[in-house]
C-alpha positions as CSV (number, residue, x, y, z in Angstrom):
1,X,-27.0,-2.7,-0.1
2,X,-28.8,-6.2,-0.4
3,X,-32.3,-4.6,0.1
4,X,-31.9,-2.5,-3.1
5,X,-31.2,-6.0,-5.3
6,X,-34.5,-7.2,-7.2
7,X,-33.2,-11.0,-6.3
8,X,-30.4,-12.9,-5.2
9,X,-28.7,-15.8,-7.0
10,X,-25.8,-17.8,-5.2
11,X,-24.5,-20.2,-8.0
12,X,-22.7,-22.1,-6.0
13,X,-20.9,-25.1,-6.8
14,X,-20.5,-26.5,-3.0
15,X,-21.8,-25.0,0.4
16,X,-22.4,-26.4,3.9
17,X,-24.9,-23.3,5.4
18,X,-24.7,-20.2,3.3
19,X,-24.5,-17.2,5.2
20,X,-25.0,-14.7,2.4
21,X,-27.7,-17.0,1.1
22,X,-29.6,-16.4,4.8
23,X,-28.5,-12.8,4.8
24,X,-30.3,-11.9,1.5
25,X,-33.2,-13.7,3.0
26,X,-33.4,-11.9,5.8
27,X,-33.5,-8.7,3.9
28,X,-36.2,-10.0,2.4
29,X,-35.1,-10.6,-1.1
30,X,-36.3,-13.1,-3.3
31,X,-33.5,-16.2,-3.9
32,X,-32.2,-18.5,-6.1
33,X,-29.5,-20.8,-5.5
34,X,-27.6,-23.9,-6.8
35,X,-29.3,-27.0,-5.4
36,X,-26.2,-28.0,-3.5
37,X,-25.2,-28.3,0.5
38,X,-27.4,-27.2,2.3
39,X,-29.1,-24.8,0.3
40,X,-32.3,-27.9,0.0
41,X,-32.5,-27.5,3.2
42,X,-33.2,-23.7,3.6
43,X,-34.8,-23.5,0.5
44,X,-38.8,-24.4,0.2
45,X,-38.8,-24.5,-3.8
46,X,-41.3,-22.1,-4.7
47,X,-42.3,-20.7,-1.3
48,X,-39.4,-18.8,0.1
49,X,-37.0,-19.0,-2.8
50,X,-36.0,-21.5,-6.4
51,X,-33.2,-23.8,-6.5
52,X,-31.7,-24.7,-9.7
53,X,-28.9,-27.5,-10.7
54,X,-26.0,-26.7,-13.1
55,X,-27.0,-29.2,-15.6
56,X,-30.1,-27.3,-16.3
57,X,-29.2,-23.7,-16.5
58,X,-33.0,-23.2,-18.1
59,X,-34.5,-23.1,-14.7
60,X,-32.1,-20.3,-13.9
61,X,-32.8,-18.4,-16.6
62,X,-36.6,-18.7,-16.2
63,X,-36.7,-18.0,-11.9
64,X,-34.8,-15.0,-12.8
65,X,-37.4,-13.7,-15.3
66,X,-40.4,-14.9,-13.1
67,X,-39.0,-13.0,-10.2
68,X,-38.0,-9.7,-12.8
69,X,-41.6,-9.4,-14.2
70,X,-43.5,-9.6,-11.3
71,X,-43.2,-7.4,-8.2
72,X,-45.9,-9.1,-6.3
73,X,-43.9,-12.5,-6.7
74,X,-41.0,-10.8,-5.6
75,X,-42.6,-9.8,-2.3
76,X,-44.3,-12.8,-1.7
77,X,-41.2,-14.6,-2.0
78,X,-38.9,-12.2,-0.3
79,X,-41.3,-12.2,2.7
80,X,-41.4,-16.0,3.3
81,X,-37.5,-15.4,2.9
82,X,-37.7,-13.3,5.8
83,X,-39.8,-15.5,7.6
84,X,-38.3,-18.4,7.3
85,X,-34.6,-16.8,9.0
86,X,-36.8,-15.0,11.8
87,X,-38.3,-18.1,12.6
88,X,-35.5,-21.5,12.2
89,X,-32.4,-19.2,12.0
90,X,-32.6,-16.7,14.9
91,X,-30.8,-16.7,17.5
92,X,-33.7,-17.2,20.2
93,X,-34.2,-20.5,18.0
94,X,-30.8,-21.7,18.2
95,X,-30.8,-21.0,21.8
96,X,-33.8,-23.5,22.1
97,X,-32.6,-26.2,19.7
98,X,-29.2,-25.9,22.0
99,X,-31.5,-27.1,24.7
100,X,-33.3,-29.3,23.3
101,X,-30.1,-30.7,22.6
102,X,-28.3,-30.9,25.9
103,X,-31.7,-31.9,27.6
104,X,-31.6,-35.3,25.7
105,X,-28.0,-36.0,26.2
């Protein structure tokens, strides 16, 4: 179902590691989330999704539009979405960070 959505918004008011946030991703829709937890840290503003705060509902309002009038900023987004979960959320790179990990302990 995700991959028929235009974009994603999570308006979250909290969140450690949002799953559904990484799911949409991965589907390759475009995002925009509440610039809390650790959505900063998924989130390249601009590249691979927007991040908004709830004091400035503006930005919101405009990312949405941006993203609803143009289908090639969509997929451009969407696809460094994609990306970005293939590359630092997969479980091959987990597996290696693990390592990394124990190898310094």
């Amino acid at each position: 179902m995700i991959p028929a959505f235009d974009m994603f918004v999570l308006p979250s008011l909290s969140e450690e590691t949002s799953m559904t946030l990484l799911e949409a991703m991965s589907c390759g829709v475009p995002v925009i989330a509440s610039e809390v937890g650790g959505n900063p840290s998924i989130i390249q503003e601009g590249k691979n999704g927007y991040l908004f705060r709830f004091e400035k509902p503006e930005v919101l309002r405009d990312r949405a539009a941006e993203l609803l009038n143009s289908e090639t900023l969509r997929r451009r987004i969407g696809e460094e979405g994609r990306r970005t979960v293939s590359e630092k959320f997969s479980f091959d790179y987990m597996l290696e960070e693990y390592m990394v990990l124990y190898r310094s302990v």
